[in-house]
C-alpha positions in Angstrom: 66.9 93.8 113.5 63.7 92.4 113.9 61.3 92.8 116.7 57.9 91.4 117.6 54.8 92.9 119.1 52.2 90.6 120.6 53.9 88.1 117.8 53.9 90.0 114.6 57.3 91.2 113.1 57.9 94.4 113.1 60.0 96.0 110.2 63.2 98.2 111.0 63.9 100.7 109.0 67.8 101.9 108.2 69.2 98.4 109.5 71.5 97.8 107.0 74.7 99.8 107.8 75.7 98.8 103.6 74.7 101.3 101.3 73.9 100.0 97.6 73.9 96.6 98.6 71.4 95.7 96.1 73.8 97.0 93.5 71.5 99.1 91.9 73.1 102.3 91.9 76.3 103.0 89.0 76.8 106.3 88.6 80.1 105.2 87.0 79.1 103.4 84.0 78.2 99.6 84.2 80.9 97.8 83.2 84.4 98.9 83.9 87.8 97.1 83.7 90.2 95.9 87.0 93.0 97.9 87.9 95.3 97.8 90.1 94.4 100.7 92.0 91.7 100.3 94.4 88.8 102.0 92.7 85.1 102.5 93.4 83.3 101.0 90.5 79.2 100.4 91.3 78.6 103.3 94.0 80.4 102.8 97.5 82.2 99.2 95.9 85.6 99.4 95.3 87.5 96.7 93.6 90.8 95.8 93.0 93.4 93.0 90.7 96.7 93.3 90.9 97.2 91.7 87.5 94.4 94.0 85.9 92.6 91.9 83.3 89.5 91.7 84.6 86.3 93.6 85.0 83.4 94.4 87.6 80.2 94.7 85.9 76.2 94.9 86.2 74.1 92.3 85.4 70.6 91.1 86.0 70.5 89.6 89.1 67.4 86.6 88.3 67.1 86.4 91.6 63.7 87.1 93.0 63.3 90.5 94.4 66.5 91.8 93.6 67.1 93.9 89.8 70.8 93.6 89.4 73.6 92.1 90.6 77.9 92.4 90.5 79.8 90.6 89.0 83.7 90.8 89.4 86.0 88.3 87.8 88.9 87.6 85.2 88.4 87.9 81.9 88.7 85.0 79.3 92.3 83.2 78.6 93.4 85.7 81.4 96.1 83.5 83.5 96.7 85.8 86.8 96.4 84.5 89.5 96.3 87.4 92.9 92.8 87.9 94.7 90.1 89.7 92.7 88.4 91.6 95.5 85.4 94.0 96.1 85.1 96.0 99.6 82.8 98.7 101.1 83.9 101.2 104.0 81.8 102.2 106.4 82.0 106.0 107.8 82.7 106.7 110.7 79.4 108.0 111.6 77.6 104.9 110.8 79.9 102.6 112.6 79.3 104.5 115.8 76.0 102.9 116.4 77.8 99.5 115.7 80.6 99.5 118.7 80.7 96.7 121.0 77.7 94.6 119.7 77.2 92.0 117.4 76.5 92.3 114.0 75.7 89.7 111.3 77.0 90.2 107.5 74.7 88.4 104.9 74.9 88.4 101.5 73.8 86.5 98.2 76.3 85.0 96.3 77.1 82.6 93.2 79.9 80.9 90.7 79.9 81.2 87.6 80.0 78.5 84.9 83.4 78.8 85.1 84.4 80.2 88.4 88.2 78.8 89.0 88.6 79.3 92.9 89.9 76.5 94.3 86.8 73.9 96.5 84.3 76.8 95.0 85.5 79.5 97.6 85.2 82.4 98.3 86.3 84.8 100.8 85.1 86.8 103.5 87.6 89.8 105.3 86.6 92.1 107.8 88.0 94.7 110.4 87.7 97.7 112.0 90.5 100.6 113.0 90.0 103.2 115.7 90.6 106.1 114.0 88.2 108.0 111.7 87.9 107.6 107.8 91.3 106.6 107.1 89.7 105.1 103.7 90.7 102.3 101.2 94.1 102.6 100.6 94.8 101.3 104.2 92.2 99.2 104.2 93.2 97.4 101.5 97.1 98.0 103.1 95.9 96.5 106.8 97.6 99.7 107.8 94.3 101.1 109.5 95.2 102.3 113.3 94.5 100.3 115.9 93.1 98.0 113.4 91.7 94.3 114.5 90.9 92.0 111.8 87.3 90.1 112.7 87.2 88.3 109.9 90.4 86.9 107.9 89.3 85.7 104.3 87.1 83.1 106.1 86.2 80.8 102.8 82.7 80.1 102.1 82.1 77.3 99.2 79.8 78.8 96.8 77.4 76.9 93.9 75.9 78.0 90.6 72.6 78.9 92.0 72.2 82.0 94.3 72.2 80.9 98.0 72.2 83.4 101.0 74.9 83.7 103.3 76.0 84.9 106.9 78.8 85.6 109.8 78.5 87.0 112.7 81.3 89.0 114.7 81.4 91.6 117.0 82.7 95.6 116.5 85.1 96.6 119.0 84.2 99.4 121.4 86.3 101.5 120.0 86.1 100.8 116.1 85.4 104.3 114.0 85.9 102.7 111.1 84.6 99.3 109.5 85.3 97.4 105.8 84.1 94.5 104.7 85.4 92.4 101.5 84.6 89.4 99.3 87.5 87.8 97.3 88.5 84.8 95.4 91.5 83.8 94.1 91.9 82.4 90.8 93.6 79.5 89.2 94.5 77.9 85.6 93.3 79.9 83.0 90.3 81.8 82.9 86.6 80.0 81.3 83.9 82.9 79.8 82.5 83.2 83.0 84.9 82.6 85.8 83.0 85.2 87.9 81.8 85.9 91.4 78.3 87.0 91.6 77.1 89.4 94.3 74.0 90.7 95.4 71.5 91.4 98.7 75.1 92.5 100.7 72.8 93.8 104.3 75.3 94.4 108.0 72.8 94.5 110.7 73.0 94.8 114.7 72.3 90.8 116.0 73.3 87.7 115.8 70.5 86.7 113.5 70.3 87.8 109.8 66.9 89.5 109.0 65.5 89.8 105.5 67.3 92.2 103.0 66.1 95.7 104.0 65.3 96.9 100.7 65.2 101.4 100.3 63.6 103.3 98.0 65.7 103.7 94.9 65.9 107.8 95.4 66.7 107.3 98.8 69.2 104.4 97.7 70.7 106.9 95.3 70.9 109.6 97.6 73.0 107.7 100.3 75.3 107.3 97.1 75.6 111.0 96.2 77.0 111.6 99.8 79.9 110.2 98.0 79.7 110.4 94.5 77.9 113.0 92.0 78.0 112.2 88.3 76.7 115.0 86.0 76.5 114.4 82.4 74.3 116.2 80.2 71.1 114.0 77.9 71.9 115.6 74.5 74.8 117.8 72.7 75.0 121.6 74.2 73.6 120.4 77.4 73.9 123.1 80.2 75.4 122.3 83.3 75.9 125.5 85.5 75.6 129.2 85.2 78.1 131.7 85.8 79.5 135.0 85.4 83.3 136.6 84.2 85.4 138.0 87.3 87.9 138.9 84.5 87.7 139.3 80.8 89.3 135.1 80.4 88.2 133.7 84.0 84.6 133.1 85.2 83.4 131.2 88.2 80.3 128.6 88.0 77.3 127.6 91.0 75.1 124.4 91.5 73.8 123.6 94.3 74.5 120.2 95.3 72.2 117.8 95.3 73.0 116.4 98.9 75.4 117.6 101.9 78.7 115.5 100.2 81.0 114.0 103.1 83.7 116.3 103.0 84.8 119.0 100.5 84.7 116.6 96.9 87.3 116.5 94.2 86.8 117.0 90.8 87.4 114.9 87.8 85.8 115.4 84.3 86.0 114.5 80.3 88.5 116.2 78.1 88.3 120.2 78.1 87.4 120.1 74.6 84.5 118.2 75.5 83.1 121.4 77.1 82.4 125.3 76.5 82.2 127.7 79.2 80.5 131.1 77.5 80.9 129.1 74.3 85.0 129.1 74.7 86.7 125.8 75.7 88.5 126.1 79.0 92.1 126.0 78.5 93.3 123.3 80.6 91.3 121.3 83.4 88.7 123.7 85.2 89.1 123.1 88.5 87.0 123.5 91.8 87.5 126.9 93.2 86.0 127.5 96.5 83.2 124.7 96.6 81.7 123.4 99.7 80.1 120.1 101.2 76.8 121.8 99.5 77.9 124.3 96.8 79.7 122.9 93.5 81.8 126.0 92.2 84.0 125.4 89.6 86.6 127.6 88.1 87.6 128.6 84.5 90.1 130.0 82.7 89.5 130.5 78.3 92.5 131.9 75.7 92.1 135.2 74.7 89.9 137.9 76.4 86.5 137.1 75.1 84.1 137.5 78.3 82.5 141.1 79.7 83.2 141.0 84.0 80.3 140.4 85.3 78.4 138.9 82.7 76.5 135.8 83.1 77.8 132.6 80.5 76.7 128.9 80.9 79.0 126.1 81.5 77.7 123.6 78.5 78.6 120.3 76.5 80.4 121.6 73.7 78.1 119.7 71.2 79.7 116.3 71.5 77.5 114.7 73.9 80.3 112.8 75.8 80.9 115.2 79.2 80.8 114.5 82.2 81.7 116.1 85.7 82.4 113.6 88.7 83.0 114.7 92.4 83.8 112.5 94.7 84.0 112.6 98.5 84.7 108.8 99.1 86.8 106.9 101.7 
C-alpha cells in the first residue's frame, strides 16, 4: 500500500498479491474456447462454462496505461445460460503475508455492446480455505477445507466504458489459501459481443485501493513460469533439448528450467509425429522421467534400434513447425 514521507507517496513494490493482472502474459495462445473443465487460459486465469460455447480471449485493452485486456463471454446465437467465470488462486506462500488484515480487490471492468447480464452485473466471489494449495477444482467445488466465503457473487453494475472497481474484506488468520472470481450470468440469446471485459485486476494489504502496481514484463512473465512453461520452437527442425541413448531405442533429454516451477510439473505436448528425437519420432507420448522443480528431463522411447548408448541426439521439431511442450505446475 501506499505510504507517505514528509508528504510525498512512496511507491511499494510487490503489492499486488495477483499475478498477470494486466493480462499480458498468454503462454497459451490468445484466444481459446470455454469448456467445461476449469482451465487456465491467459497465465494464472482459469475460466470455466458449463454449457461450453464460449471463449476467453486477448484483446487491446484502449484503456490508458494498460496493453491488453480479457475478455470472457458467449459466443454469438449461443442460448446457455450458467455463469461464465474467470478465477485466480493464490499460493499458499503469498497468502501468508495476507492473514488477518484487510485487503482491497480492484479491478477494471466493462460490458460489451451486447453484454446480456441481467441490471449490467457482474459478479464478485471470494474465499479462503485453511489448508494449503488444494487448487481449482475445489475452488470452483466450495469444497476447500475450512473454507469461509468473504465474498458471495457480490454484483457490481458495469457500463460500456472502463470504470475501476473495489471491495474490501478481511483474510482469516488462518487462510493458506485464497481465490478470487468475476462472473456473470447470461440471458436470452447471445449479441456479437455479449462479453465481460477485464483488466488492471491488483489485491493489496488496506482498506484503500492504490494505483495498479504495474511489473516489468520479464518479471511479469517470470511470476507466470512458476506455473506454466510453454516451449515451442520459431521455425521447422527447431531444437529443443539435447540428450543421449541409455539403450539402443530409449534416450533421456536436459533443460534447465527457466525458473524454480512450484512443484514437480506435468507434461503435455503436440502429437508425437510432430517431433523427432535423434531424427526418429517417439513412439507414443515422451514422458517426463525424473525431472525436478528446476531440471526438465524428458524421456523417449523410438521403434527399432537405431541410437548408439551413449550418444548424444537432439530432441527437435520434426519439420512441421507446429510443436510444442507445456509443463504445468498450477493450482
Amino acid at each position: 500500500m501506499t505510504t507517505f514521507i514528509d508528504g510525498v507517496a512512496q511507491v511499494s513494490y510487490n503489492k499486488n498479491a495477483i499475478i498477470n493482472g494486466a493480462m499480458d502474459i498468454w503462454q497459451r495462445g490468445t484466444t481459446v474456447a470455454l469448456t467445461a473443465t476449469l482451465d487456465y487460459m491467459a497465465d494464472r486465469w482459469c475460466s470455466c462454462q458449463a454449457t461450453p460455447a464460449g471463449i476467453q480471449a486477448r484483446v487491446a485493452s484502449g484503456l490508458a496505461g494498460f496493453t491488453y485486456a480479457l475478455k470472457i463471454g458467449r459466443t454469438v446465437s449461443n442460448t446457455g445460460t450458467t455463469d461464465i467465470k474467470t478465477a485466480q488462486i493464490i499460493e499458499s506462500w503469498n497468502v501468508t503475508k495476507l492473514q488477518g488484515q484487510a485487503v482491497t480487490l480492484s479491478w477494471y471492468a466493462k460490458a460489451g455492446a451486447n453484454f446480456s447480464a441481467a441490471s449490467s452485473n457482474m459478479k464478485i466471489y471470494a474465499s479462503y480455505g485453511t489448508t494449503a494449495d488444494e487448487g481449482r477444482v475445489k475452488f470452483l467445488a466450495g469444497t476447500w477445507a475450512g473454507i469461509t466465503v468473504l465474498e458471495n457473487n457480490v454484483t457490481q453494475t458495469i457500463t460500456t466504458s472502463w470504470v475501476r472497481y473495489s471491495i474490501t474484506f478481511t483474510v482469516g488468520a488462518a487462510a493458506l489459501e485464497l481465490g478470487v472470481q468475476f462472473s456473470y450470468t447470461p440471458v436470452g440469446t447471445a449479441g456479437a459481443d455479449d462479453n465481460l471485459y477485464i483488466t488492471g485486476v491488483q489485491l493489496e494489504l488496506g482498506s484503500v485501493a492504490t494505483p495498479f502496481e504495474f511489473r516489468h514484463y520479464g518479471q511479469e512473465l517470470a511470476l507466470c513460469q512458476r506455473y506454466c512453461i510453454y516451449f515451442q520452437g520459431t521455425s521447422a527442425y527447431a531444437r529443443y533439448l539435447l540428450g543421449a541413448a541409455d539403450t539402443t531405442n530409449t534416450g533421456v533429454g536436459f533443460i534447465s528450467l527457466p525458473v524454480e516451477m512450484r512443484v514437480v510439473p506435468a507434461q503435455t505436448n503436440s502429437a508425437t509425429s510432430t517431433f523427432a528425437f535423434g531424427g526418429v519420432e517417439p513412439s507414443g507420448s515422451f514422458a517426463i522421467g525424473y525431472s525436478t522443480t528446476k531440471l526438465y528431463a524428458p524421456n523417449f522411447t523410438v521403434a527399432g534400434t537405431p541410437f548408439t548408448v551413449a550418444h548424444a541426439y537432439e530432441l527437435r521439431d520434426a519439420g512441421s513447425n507446429n510443436s510444442w511442450i507445456l509443463l504445468s505446475s498450477e493450482l
